[in-house]
Backbone as CSV, one residue per row, in Angstrom:
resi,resn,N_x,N_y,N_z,CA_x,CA_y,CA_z,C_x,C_y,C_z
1,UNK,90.608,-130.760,-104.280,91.490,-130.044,-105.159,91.338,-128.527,-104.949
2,UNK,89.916,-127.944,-104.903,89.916,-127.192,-104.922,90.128,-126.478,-103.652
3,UNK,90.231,-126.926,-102.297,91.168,-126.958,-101.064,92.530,-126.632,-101.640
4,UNK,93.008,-127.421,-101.592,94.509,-127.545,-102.121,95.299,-126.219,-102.720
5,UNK,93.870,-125.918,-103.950,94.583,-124.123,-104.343,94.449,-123.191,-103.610
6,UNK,93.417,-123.165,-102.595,92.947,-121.894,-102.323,94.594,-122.085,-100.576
7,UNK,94.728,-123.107,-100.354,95.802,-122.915,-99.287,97.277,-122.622,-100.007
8,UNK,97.459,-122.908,-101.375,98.526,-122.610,-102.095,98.368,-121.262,-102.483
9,UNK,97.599,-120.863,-102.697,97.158,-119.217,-102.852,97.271,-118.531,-101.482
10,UNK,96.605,-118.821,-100.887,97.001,-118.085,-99.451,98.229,-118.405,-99.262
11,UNK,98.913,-119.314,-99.229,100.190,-119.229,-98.870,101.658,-118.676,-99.795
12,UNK,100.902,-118.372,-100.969,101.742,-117.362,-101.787,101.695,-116.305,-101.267
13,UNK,100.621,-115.783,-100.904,100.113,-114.141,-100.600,100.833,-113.825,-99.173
14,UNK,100.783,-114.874,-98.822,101.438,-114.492,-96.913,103.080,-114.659,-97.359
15,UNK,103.746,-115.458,-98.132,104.924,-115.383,-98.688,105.179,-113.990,-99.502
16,UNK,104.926,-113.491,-100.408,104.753,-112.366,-100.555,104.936,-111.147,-99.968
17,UNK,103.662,-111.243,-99.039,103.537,-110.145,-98.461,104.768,-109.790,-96.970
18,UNK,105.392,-111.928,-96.748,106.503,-111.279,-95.989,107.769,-110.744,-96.495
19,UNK,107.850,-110.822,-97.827,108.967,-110.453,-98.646,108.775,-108.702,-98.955
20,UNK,107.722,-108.514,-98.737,107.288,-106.547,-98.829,107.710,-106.196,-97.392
21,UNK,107.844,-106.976,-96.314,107.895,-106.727,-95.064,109.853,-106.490,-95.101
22,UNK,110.079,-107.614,-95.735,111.566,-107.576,-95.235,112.482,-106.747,-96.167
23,UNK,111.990,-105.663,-96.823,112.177,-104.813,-97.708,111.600,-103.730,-98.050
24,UNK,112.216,-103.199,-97.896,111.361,-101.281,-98.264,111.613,-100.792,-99.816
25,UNK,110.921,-100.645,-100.049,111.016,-99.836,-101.437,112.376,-99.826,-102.107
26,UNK,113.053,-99.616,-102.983,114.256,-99.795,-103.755,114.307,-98.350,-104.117
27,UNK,115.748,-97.358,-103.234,116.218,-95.996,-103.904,117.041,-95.782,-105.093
28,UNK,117.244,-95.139,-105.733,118.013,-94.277,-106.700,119.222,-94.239,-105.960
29,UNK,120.222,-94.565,-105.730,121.733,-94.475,-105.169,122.832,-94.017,-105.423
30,UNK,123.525,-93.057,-105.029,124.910,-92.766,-105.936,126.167,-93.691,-104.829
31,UNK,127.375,-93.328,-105.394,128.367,-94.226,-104.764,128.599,-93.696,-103.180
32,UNK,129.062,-95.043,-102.137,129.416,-94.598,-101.270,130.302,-94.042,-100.912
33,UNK,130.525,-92.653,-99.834,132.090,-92.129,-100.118,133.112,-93.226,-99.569
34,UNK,134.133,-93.156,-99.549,134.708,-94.747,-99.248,135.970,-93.736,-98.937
35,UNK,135.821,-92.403,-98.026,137.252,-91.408,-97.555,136.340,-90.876,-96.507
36,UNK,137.317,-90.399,-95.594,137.258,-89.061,-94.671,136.793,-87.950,-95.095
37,UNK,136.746,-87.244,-94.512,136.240,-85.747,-95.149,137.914,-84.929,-95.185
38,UNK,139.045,-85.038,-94.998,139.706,-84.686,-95.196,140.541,-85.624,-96.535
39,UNK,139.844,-86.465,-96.708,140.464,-87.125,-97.987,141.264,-88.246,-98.116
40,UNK,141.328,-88.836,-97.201,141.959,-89.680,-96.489,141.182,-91.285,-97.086
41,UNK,142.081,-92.072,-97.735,141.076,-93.084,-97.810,140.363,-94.424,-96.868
42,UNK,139.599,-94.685,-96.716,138.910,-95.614,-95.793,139.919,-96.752,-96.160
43,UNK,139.927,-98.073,-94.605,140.933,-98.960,-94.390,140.099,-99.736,-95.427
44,UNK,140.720,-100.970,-96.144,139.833,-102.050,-96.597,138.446,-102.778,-96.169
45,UNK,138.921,-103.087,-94.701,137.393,-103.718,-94.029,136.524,-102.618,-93.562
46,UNK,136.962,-101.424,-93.287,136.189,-99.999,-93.284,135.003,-99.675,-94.400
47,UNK,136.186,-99.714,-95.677,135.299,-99.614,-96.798,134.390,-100.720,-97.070
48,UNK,134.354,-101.943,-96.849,134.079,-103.015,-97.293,132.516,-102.792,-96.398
49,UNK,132.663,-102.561,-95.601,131.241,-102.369,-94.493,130.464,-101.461,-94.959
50,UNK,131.212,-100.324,-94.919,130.170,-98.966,-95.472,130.020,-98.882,-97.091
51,UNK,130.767,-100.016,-97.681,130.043,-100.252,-99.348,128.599,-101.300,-99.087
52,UNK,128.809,-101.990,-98.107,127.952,-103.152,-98.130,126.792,-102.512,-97.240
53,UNK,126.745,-101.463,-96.195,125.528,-101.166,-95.731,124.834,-100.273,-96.862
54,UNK,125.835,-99.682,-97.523,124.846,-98.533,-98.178,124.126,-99.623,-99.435
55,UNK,125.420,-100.707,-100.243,123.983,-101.223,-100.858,122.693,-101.810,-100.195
56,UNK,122.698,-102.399,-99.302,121.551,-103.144,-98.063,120.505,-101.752,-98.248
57,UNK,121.213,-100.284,-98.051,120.573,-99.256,-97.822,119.590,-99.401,-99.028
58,UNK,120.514,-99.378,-100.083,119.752,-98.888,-101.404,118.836,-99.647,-101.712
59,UNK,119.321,-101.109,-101.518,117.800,-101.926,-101.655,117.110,-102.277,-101.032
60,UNK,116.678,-101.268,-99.800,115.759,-101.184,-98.741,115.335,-102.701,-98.376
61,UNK,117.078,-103.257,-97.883,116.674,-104.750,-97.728,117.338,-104.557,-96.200
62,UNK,116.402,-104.849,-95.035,117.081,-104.291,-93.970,117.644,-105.809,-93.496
63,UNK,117.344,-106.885,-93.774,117.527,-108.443,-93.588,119.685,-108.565,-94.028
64,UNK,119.467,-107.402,-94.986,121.120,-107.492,-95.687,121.566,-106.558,-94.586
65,UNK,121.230,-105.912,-93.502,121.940,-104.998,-92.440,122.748,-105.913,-91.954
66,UNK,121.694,-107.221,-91.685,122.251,-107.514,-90.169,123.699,-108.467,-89.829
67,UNK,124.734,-108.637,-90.804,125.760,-109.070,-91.083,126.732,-108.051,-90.923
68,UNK,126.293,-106.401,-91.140,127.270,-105.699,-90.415,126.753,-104.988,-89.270
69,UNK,125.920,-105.146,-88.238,125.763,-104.704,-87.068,126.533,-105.119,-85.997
70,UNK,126.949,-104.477,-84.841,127.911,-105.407,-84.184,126.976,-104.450,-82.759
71,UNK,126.955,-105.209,-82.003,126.274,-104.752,-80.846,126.542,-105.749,-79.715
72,UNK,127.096,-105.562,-78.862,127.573,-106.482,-77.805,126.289,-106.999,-76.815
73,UNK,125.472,-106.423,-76.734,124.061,-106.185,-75.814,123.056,-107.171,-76.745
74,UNK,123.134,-106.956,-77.756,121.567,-107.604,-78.589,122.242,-108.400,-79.893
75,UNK,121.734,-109.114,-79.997,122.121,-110.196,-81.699,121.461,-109.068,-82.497
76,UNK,122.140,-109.288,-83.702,121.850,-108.179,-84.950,120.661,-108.097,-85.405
77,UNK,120.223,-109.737,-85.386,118.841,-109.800,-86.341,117.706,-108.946,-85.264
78,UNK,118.043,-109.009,-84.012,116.415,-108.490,-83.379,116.574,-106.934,-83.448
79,UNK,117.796,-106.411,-83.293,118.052,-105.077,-83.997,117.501,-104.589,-85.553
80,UNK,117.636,-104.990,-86.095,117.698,-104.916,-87.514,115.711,-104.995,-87.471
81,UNK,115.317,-106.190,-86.816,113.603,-106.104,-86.665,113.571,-105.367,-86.199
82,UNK,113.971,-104.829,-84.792,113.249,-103.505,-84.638,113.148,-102.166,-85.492
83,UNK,114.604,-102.228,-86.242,114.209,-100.800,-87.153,113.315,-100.865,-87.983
84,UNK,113.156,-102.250,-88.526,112.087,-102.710,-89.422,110.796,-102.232,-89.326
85,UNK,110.569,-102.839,-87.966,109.151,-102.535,-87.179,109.085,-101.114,-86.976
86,UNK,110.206,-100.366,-87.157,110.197,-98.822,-86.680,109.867,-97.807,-88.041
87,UNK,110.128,-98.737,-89.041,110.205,-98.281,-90.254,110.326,-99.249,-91.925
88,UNK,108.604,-99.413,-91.794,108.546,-100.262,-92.770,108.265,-99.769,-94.297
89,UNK,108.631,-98.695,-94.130,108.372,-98.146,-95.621,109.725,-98.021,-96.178
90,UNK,110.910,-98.253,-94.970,111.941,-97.647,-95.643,112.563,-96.181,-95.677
91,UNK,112.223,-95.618,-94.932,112.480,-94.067,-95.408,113.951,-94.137,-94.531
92,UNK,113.966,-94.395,-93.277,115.377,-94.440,-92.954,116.325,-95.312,-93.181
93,UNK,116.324,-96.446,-94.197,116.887,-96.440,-95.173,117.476,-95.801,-96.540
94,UNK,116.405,-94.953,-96.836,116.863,-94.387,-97.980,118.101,-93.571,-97.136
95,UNK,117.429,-92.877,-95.909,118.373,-91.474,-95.461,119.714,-92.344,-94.852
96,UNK,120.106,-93.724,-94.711,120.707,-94.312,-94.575,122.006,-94.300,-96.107
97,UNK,121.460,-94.695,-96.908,122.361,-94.525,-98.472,122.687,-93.150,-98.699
98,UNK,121.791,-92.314,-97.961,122.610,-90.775,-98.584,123.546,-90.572,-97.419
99,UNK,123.377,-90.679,-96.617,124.127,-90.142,-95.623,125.586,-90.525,-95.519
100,UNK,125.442,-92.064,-96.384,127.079,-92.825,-95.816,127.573,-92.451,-98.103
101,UNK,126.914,-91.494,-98.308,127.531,-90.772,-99.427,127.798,-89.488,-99.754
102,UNK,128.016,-88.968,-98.234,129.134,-88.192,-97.840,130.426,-88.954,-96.960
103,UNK,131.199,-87.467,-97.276,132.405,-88.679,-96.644,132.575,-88.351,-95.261
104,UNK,132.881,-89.594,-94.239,132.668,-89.732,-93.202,134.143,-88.580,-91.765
105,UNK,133.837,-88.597,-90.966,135.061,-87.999,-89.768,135.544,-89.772,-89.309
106,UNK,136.560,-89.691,-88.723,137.207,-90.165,-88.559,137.684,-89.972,-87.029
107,UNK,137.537,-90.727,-85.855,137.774,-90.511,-84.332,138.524,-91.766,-83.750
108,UNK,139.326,-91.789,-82.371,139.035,-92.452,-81.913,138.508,-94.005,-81.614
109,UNK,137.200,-93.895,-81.949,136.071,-94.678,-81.827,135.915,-95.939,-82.735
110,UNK,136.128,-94.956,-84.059,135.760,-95.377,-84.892,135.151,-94.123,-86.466
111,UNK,134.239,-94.407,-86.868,134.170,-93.844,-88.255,132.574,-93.110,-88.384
112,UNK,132.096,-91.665,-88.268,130.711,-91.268,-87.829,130.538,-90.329,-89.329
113,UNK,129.667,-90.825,-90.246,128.934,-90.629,-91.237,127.744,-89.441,-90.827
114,UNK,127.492,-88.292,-91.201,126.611,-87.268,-90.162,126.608,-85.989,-91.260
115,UNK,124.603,-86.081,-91.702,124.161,-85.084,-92.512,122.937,-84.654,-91.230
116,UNK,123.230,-83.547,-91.095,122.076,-83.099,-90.084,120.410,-83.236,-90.384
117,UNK,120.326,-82.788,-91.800,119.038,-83.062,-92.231,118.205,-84.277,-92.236
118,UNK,119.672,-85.514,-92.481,119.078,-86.929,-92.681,119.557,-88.189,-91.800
119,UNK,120.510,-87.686,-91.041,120.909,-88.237,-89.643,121.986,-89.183,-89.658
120,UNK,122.749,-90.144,-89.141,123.694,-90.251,-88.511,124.062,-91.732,-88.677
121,UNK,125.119,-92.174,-88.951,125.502,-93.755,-88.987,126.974,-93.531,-88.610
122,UNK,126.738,-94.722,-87.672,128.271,-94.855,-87.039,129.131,-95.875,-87.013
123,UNK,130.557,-96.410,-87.044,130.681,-97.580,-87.566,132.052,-97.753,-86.536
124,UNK,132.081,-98.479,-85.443,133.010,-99.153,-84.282,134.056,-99.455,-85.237
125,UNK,135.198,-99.133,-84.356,136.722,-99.798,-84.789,136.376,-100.879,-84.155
126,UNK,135.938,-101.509,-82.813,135.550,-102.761,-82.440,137.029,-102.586,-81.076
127,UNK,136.791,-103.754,-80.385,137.712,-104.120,-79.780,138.251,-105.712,-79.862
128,UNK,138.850,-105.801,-78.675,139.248,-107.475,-78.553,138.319,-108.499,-78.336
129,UNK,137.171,-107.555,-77.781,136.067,-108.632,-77.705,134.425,-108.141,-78.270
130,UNK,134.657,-106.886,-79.319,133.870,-106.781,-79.889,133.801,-106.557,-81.061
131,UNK,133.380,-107.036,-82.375,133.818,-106.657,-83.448,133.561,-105.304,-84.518
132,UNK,134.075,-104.921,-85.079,133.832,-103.698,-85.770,132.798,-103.647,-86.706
133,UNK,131.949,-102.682,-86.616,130.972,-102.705,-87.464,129.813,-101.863,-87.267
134,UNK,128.742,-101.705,-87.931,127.703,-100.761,-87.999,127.278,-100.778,-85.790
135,UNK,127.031,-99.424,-85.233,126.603,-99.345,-84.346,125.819,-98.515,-83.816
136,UNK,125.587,-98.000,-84.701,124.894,-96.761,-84.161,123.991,-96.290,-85.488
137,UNK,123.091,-95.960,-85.635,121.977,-94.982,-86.495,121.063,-93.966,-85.387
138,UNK,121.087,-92.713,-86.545,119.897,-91.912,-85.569,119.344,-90.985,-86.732
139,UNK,118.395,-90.477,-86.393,117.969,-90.127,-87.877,117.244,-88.225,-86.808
140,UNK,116.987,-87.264,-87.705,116.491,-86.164,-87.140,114.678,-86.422,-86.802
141,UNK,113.749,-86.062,-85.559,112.867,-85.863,-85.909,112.262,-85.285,-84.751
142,UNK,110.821,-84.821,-84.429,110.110,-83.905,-83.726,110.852,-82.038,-83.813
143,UNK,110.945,-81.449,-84.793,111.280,-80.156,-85.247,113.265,-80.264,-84.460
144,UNK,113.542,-81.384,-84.604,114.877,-81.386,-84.240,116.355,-81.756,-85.192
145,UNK,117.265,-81.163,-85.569,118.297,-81.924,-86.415,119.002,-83.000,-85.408
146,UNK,119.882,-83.632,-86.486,120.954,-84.699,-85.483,122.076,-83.406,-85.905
147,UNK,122.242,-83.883,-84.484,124.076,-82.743,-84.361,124.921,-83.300,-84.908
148,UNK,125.424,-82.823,-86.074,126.852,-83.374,-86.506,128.226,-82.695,-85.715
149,UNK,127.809,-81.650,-84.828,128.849,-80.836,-84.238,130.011,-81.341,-83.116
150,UNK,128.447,-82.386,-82.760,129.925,-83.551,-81.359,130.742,-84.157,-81.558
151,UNK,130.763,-84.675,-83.302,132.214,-85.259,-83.563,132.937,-84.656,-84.409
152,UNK,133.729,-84.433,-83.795,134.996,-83.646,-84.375,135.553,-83.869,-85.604
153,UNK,136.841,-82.793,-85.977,137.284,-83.251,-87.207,138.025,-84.424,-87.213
154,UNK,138.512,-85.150,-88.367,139.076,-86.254,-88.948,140.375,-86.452,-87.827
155,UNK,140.711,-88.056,-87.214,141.782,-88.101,-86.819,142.602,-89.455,-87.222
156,UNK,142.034,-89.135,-88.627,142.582,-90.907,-89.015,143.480,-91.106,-89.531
């Protein structure tokens, strides 16, 4: 019996402790901008992505990323582990929820979210054979900002 608890106990604690893993800390959040910076409002499935990463953001649940990543090269989930593994406290998450609460430029491409201080999220129009969605993050660091200067103004 007394076997029995001590492997039910350990195996709470390793349950647990992978649930601290697949989650970073929980931020303070305001709304996502859900427009252009010229004022322009975001398409439906536009908004629908960048409402749904920034909550994932806010509740430093990076496991809720990986449904909007779209990456033609790598499946989402081993993406999503690596930022994990890159950042298990969460912090580029948090700078993830502020950033996509400014309002975004509009290109081309697709849709580039960009505070120099706290870095960069980018979101594919997609093509015919790739789908639209989160593709890009970069965050500032070694005495360096992220350039918000390479993407231009709004062309949406």
């Amino acid at each position: 019996m007394m076997v029995v608890a001590v492997f039910l106990a350990w195996g709470l604690v390793l349950l647990l402790d992978g649930e601290q893993r697949d989650t970073a800390p929980r931020t303070s959040c305001g709304a996502p901008a859900l427009t252009y910076t010229n004022g322009t409002p975001l398409g439906e499935a536009v908004a629908r992505d960048v409402t749904g990463v920034h909550a994932a953001a806010c509740a430093g649940d990076y496991g809720a990323l990986a449904p909007f990543v779209s990456d033609p090269t790598r499946p989402a989930a081993e993406i999503v582990l690596t930022w994990r593994a890159e950042d298990p406290t969460g912090v580029k998450l948090r700078a993830i929820a502020e950033v996509l609460e400014r309002p975004g430029a509009g290109g081309q491409g697709g849709l580039v979210f960009c505070d120099p201080d706290k870095g960069l999220v980018v979101f594919s129009r997609g093509t015919f054979d790739v789908r639209s969605g989160l593709t890009d993050v970069e965050f500032p660091g070694d005495q360096r900002l992220v350039d918000c200067s390479r993407y231009g103004p709004d062309q949406a």
